[in-house]
C-alpha positions in Angstrom: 0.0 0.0 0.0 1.5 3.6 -1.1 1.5 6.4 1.2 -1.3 8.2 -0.6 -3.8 5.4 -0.4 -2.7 5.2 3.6 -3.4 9.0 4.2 -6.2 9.0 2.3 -8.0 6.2 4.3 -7.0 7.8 7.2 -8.4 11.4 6.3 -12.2 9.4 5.0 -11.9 7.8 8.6 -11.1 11.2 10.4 -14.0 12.8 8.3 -16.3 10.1 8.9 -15.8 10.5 12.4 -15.8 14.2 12.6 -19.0 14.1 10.9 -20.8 11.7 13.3 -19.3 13.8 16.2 -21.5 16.7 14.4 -24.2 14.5 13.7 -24.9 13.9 17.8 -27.8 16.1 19.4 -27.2 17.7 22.4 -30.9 17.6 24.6 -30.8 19.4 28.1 -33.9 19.0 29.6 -35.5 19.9 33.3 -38.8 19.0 35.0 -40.6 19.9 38.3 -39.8 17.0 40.5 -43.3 18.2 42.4 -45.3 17.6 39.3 -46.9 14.1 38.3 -47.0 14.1 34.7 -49.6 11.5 34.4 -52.0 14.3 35.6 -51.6 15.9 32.2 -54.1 14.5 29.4 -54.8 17.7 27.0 -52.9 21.0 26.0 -53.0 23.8 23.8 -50.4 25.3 22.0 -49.0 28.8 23.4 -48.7 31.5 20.4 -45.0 31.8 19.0 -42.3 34.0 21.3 -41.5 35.5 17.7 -44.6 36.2 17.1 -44.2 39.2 20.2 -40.8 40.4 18.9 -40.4 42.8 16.0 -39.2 41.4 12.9 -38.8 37.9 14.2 -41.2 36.2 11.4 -38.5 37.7 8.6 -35.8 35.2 9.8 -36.9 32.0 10.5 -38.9 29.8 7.9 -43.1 28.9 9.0 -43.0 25.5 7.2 -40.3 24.4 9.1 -42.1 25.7 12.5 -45.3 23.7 11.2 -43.3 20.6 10.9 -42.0 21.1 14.3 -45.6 21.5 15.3 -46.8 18.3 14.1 -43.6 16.2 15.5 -44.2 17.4 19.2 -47.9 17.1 18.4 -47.1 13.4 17.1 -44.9 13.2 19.8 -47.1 14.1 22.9 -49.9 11.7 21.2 -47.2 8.7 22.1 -47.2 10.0 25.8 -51.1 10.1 26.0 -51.1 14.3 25.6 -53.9 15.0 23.1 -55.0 18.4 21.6 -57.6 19.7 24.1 -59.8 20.7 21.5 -62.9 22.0 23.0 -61.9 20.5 26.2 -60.3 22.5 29.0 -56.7 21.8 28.3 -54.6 20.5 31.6 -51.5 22.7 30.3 -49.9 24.5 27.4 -47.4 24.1 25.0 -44.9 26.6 24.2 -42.4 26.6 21.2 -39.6 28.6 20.0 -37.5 28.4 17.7 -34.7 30.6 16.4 -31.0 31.7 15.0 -28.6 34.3 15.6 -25.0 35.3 15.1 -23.0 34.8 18.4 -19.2 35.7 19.1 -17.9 33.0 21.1 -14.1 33.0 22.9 -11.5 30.2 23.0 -9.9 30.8 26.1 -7.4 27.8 26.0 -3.5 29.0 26.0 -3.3 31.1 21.8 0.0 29.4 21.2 -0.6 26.4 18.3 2.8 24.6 17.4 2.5 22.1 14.1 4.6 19.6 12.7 4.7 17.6 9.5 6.7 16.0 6.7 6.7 16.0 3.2 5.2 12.8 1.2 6.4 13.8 -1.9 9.5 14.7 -1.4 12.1 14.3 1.6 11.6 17.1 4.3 10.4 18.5 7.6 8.4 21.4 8.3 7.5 22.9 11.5 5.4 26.0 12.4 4.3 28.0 15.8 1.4 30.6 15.4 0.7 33.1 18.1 -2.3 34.7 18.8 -4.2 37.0 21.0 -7.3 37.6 19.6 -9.3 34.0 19.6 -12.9 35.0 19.5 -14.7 33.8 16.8 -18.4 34.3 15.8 -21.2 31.5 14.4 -24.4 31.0 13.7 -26.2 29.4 16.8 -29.5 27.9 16.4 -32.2 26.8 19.5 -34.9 24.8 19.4 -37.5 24.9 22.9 -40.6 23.4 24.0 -41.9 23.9 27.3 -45.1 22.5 29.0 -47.0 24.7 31.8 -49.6 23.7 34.0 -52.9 25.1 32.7 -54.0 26.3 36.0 -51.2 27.5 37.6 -49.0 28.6 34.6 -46.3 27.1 36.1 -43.6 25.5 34.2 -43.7 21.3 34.2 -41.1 20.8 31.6 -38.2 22.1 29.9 -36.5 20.7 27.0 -34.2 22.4 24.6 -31.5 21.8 21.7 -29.2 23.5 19.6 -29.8 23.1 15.8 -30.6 25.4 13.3 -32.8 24.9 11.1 -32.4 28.1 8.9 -30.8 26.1 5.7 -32.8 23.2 5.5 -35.9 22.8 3.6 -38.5 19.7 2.2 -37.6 16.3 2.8 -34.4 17.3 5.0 -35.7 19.4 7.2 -38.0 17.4 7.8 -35.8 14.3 8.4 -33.8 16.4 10.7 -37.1 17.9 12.5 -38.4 14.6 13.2 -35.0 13.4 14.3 -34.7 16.2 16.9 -37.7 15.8 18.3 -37.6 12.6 18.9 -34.2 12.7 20.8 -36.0 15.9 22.9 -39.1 13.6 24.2 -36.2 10.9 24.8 -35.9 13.2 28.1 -39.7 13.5 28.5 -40.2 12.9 32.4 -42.0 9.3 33.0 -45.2 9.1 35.0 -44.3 8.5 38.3 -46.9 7.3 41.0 -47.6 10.1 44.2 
């Protein structure tokens, strides 16, 4: 085996990796430890938090906010949480969903030192790169659901992911809608007996 067939079975290994590292969703999720969620049979959905702040439609794309509707609503169904319907709902459902810029620090020590050798012809390179500025800025994007008591108005559940949904459209967004969603109510709170 030559050299280039070695590195570049190493490199498709290091970006199937990377990519399945990136592929992970990250779900924190809370609940009221007080609460029985068994006591919870029908809901409403709460109007958009966008829908309050100026200019908040413009950004974010509606079809992908209906698909995230119908997952949690598909998704609620499976934990016996119907649409209330003309029934008094026993608590709400609130959704937000959203992207923005954000500058972010590294604060890890800005000296990088890099080493390497040549494949294609005999050498040895080395390089050391100082720095003091290491902010840098991306695009973050949230996905929430929360679930308040009807009553009370007090919050029974907290979920919450980073993804943005901002580039994806049709059949991948929602493949990655319904795949989100299903790894949120994977830390939906199990009935528990008081």
């Amino acid at each position: 085996m030559n050299v280039y067939r070695l590195v570049s079975r190493v490199g498709l290994m290091l970006a199937l990796l990377m990519l399945s590292a990136c592929s992970s969703i990250q779900v924190r999720a809370d609940v009221d430890q007080a609460v029985n969620i068994a006591n919870y049979h029908r809901y409403v959905w709460e109007p958009s938090l966008k829908e309050s702040v100026a200019g908040g439609p413009a950004f974010e794309n509606p079809l992908n906010e209906q698909r995230l509707r119908e997952a949690i609503d598909r998704q609620l169904a499976a934990h016996n949480i119907l649409p209330a319907g003309e029934v008094t709902p026993d608590c709400y459902v609130r959704l937000a969903i959203g992207s923005r810029h954000t500058v972010d620090g590294d604060d890890r020590l800005p000296v990088r030192v890099g080493v390497g050798f040549g494949s294609w012809s005999p050498g040895f390179g080395s390089s050391v790169m100082i720095s003091n500025d290491l902010r840098y800025r991306y695009r973050e994007g949230r996905i929430t659901v929360d679930l308040f008591d009807a009553v009370t108005r007090k919050p029974i559940w907290h979920v919450t992911v980073e993804q943005d949904l901002s580039y994806l459209t049709g059949t991948n967004a929602q493949e990655r809608i319904n795949e989100v969603v299903q790894a949120m109510f994977a830390k939906f709170p199990s009935a528990a007996i008081h």
